[in-house]
C-alpha positions as CSV (number, residue, x, y, z in Angstrom):
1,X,-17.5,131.5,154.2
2,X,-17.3,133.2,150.8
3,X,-15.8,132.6,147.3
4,X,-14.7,134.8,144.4
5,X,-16.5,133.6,141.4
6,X,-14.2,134.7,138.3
7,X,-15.4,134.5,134.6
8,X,-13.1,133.0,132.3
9,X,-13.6,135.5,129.7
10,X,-15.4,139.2,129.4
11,X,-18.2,137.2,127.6
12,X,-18.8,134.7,130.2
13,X,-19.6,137.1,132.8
14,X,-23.2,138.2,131.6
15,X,-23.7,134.5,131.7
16,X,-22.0,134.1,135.5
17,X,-23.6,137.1,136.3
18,X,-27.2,135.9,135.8
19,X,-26.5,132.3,136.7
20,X,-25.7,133.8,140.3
21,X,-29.0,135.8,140.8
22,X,-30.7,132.8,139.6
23,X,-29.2,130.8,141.9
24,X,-29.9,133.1,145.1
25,X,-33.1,132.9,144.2
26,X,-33.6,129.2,144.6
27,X,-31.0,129.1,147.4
28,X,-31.8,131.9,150.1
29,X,-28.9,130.6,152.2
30,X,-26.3,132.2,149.7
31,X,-25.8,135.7,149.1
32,X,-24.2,137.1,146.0
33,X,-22.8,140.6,146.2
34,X,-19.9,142.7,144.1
35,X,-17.0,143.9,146.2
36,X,-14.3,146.3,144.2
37,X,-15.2,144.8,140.8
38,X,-15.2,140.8,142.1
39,X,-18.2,138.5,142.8
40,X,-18.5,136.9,145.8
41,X,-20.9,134.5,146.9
42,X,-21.3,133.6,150.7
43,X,-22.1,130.4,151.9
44,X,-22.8,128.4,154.7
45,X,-19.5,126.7,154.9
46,X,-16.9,125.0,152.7
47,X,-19.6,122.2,151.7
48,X,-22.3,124.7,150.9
49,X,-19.9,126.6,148.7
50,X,-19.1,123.3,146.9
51,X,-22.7,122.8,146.4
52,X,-23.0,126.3,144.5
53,X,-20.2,125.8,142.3
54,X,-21.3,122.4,141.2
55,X,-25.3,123.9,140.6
56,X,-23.2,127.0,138.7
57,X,-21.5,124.5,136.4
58,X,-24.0,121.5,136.1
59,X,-27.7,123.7,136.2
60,X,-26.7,126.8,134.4
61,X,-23.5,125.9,132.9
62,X,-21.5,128.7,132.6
63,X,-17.2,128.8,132.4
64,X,-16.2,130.3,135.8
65,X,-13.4,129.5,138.3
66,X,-12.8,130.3,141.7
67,X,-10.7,132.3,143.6
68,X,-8.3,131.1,146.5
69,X,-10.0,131.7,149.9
70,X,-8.1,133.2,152.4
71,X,-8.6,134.6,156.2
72,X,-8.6,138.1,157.3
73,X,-6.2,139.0,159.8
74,X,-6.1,141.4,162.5
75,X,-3.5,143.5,164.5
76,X,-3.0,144.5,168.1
77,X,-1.1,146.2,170.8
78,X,2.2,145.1,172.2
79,X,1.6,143.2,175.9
80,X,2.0,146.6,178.7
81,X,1.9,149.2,175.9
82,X,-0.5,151.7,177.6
83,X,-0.5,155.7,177.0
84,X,-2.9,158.3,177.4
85,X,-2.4,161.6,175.2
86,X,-4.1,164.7,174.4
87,X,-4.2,165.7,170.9
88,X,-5.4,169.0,169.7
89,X,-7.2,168.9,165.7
90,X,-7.8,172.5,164.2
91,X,-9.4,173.1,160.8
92,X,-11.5,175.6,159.3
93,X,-15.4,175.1,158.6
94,X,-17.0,177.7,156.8
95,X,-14.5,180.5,156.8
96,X,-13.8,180.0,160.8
97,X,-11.0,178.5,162.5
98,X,-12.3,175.6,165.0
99,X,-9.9,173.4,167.4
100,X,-11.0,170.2,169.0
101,X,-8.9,168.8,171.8
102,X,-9.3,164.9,172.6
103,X,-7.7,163.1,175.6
104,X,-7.5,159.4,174.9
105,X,-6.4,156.1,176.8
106,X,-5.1,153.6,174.6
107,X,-4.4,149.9,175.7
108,X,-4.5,146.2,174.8
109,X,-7.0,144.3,176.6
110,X,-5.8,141.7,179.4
111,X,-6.4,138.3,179.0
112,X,-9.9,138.0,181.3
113,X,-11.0,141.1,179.6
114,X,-13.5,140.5,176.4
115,X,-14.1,142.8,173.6
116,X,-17.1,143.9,172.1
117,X,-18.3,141.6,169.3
118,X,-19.7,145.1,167.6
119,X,-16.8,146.6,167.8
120,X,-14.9,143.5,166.3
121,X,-13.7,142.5,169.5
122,X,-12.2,145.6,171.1
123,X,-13.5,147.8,173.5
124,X,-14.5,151.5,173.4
125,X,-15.6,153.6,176.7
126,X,-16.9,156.8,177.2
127,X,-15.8,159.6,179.6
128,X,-18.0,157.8,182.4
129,X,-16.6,154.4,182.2
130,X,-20.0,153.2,180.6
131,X,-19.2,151.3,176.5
132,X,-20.1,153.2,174.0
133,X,-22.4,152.0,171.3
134,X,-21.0,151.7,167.7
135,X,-21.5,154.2,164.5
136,X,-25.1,153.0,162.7
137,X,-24.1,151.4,159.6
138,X,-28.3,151.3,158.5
139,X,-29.1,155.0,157.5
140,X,-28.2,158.4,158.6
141,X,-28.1,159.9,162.1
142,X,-31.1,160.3,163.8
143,X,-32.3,163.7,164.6
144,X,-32.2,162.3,168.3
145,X,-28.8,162.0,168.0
146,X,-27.5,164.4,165.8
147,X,-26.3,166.5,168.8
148,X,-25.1,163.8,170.5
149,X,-21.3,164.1,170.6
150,X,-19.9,160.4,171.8
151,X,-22.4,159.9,168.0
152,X,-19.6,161.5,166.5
153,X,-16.3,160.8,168.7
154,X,-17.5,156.8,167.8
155,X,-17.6,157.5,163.9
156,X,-13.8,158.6,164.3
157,X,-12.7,155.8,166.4
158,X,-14.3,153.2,164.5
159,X,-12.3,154.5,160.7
160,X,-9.2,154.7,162.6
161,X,-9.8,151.2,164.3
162,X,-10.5,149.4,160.5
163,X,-7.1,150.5,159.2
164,X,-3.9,150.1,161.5
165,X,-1.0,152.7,159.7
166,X,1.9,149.8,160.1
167,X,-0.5,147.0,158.4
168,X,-3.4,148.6,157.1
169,X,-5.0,145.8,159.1
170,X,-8.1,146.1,161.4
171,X,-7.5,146.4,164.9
172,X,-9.0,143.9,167.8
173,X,-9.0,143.5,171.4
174,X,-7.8,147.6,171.7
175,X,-9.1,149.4,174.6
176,X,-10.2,153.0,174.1
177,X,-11.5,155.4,176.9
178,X,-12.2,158.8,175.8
179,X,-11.1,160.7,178.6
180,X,-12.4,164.3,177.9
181,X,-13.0,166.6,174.4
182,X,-13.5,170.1,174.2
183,X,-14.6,172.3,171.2
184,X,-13.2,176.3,170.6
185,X,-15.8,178.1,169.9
186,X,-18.0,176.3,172.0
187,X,-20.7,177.1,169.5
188,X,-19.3,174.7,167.0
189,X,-21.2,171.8,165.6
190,X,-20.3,168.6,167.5
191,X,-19.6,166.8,163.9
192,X,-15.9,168.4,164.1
193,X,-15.1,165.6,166.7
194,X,-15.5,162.3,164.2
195,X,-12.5,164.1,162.3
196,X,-10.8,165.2,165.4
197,X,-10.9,161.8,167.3
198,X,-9.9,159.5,164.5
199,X,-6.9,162.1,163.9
200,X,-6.3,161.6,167.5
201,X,-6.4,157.6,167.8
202,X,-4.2,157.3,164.7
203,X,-1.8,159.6,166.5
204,X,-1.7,156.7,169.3
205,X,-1.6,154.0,166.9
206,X,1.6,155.7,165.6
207,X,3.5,156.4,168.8
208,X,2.8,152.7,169.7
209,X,4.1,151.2,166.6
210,X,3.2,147.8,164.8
211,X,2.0,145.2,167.3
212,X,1.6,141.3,166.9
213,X,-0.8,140.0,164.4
214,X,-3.3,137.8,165.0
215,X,-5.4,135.3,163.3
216,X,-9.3,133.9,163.7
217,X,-9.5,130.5,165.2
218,X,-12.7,127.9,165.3
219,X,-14.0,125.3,167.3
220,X,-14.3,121.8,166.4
221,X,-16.8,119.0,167.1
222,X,-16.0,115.8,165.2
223,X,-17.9,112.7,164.9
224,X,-16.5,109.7,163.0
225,X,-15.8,106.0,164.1
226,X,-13.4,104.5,166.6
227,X,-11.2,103.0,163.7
228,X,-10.3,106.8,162.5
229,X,-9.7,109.1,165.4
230,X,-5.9,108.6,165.1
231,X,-5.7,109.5,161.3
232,X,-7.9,112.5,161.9
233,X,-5.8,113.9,165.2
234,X,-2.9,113.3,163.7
235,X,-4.5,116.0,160.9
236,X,-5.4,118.1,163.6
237,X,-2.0,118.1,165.1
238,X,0.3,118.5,161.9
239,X,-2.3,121.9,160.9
240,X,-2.1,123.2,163.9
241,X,-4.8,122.1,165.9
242,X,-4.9,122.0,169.6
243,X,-7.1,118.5,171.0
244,X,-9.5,119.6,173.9
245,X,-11.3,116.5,174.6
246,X,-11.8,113.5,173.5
247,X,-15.1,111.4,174.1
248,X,-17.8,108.8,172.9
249,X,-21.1,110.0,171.8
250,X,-22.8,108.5,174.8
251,X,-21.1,110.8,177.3
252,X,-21.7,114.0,174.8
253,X,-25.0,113.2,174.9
254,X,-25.0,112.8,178.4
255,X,-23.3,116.7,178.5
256,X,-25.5,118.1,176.1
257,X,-28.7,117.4,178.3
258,X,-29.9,119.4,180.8
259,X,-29.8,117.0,183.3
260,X,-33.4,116.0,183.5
261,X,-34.2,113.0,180.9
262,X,-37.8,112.0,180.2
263,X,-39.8,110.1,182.1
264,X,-39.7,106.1,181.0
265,X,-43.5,105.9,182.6
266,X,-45.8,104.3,179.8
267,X,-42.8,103.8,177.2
268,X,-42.1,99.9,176.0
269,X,-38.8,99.1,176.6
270,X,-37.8,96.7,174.6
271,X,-34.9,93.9,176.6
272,X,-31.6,94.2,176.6
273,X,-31.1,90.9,173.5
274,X,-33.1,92.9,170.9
275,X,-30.9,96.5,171.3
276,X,-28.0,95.6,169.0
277,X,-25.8,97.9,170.7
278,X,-26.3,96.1,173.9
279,X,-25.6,92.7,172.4
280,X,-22.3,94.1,170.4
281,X,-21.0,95.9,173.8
282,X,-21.8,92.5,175.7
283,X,-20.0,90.1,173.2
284,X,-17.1,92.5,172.2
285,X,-17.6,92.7,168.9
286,X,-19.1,96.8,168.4
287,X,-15.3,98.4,169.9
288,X,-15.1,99.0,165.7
289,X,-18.2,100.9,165.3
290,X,-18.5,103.0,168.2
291,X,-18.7,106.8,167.1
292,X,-16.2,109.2,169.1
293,X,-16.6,112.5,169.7
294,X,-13.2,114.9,168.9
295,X,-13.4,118.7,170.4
296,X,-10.7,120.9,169.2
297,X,-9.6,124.2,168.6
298,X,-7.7,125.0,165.4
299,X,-6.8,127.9,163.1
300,X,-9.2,128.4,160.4
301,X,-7.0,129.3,157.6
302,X,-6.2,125.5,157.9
303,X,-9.5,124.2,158.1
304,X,-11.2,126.0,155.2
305,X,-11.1,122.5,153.3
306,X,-11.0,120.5,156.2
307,X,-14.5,118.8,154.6
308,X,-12.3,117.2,152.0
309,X,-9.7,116.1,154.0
310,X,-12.2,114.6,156.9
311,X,-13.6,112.5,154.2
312,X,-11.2,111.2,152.9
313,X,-9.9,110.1,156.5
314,X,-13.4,108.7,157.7
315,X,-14.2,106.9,154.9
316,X,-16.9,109.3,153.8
317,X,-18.9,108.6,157.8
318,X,-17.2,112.0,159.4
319,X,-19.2,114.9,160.4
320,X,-18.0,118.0,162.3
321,X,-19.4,121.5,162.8
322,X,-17.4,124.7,163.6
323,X,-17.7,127.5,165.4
324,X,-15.7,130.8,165.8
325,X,-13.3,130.9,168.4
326,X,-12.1,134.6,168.7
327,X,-8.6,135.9,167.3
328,X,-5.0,134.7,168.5
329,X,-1.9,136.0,168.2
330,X,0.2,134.4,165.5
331,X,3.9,133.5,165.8
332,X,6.5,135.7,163.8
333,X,7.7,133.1,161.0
């Protein structure tokens, strides 16, 4: 998760400015970086974050507040909208008249199907069916490649695929087969087709018009005590979280194995009257303490201070960890 760090005058942001160096420094898990004239630090979660802002304010002390966070969203393809067209892109390079032709098929994915986590979730074929890698975003292109044209073809489809032309949202869980291209004069450089195919993708993005959006969802794992699991679901719940499962820690445990415990051979067990969890389950009295296990899937622009609110439900004792979930489509209000 990240945070925009904003000075709350032109003199404090020297002061930020170092204080945030400093602080990557001594904290390698947080990254500072300037994006369009803001600071942003990225941390490890909405705890770690907390944890910088406090060091920021009690170690260095510098006047600073922060910035709301928010989610990104994305946009897809209506349900069944599927077309295939063939787009020619002229231009002039160098005093000569070129003309790329592109035949694309455009289409959302199915449910079963599964994007490419490179491609931020969509899906991008070549000619032969096989996927095709995405642009480098480390240096240059190779020599290797440089005559390579799906090198090219994937540089187009991947600017047209950050910016939708009804949103200006990135796209996710698109499928993009590149049929066939062609270049006239056949001597041209195989560069034209980056220009030509993101002309020709944003052509189909048009002619399909604007499709749902969706938003990034998380997994759940929370571990409190018995005596808060209603308070907490009920959080879930009203925020829009879906329950999975429900559990006690023994039987996660028992699920997070792999089936073959360790062998008891030359280990002292102690008896059963010295374990206290054995004497509390026997006489009743433990039903209180027993730590439960909630799994749960939930939207993440509702969980980004979820930390706060779970300790103030669990007295302080609740711990959870999250994980991404994908994108979902959002409802229209």
């Amino acid at each position: 998760m990240s945070s925009s760090i904003i000075p709350q005058s032109t003199a404090d942001l020297q002061p930020v400015h170092d204080a945030l160096l400093a602080l990557s420094r001594t904290d390698p898990s947080a990254r500072v970086e300037a994006v369009e004239g803001q600071l942003l630090v990225h941390g490890l979660g909405s705890l770690h974050l907390e944890i910088i802002e406090g060091r920021l304010r009690d170690e260095w002390g510098v006047a600073f507040e922060t910035g709301r966070r928010r989610v990104t969203f994305r946009e897809t393809l209506t349900e069944g909208c599927e077309q295939t067209l063939e787009e020619t892109w002229k231009t002039d390079v160098g005093g000569r008249a070129i003309e790329a032709k592109l035949r694309l098929s455009v289409k959302p994915l199915s449910e079963g199907e599964n994007g490419d986590a490179q491609w931020d979730g969509n899906l991008v074929l070549s000619d032969s069916g096989s996927p095709l890698l995405p642009p480098t975003i480390d240096g240059p292109i190779t020599t290797q490649d440089r005559h390579n044209p799906l090198i090219y073809i994937a540089q187009g489809l991947s600017s047209s695929l950050l910016s939708s032309p009804h949103s200006g949202l990135p796209y996710s869980r698109v499928s993009v087969t590149i049929e066939s291209y062609e270049l006239s004069p056949p001597d041209t450089h195989v560069s034209t087709l980056a220009g030509a195919s993101s002309f020709a993708l944003r052509k189909a993005f048009q002619g399909t018009g604007r499709g749902p959006l969706m938003e990034p969802y998380v997994h759940l794992r929370i571990s409190l005590g018995e005596e808060h699991i209603g308070r907490v679901v009920k959080d879930l719940t009203e925020n829009g979280g879906e329950i999975v499962d429900l559990g006690d820690q023994t039987s996660e445990a028992n699920n997070d194995d792999d089936g073959n415990p360790y062998s008891s051979d030359g280990v002292y067990l102690p008896p059963e009257w010295m374990s206290p969890s054995a004497f509390s389950e026997k006489t009743g009295h433990g039903g209180s303490g027993m730590k439960r296990t909630i799994r749960a899937t939930a939207p993440l622009s509702k969980m980004l201070d979820f930390n706060n609110r779970l300790r103030a439900l669990s007295g302080g004792h609740g711990t959870f960890e999250m994980s991404a979930a994908g994108f979902k489509i959002v409802n229209k209000s």
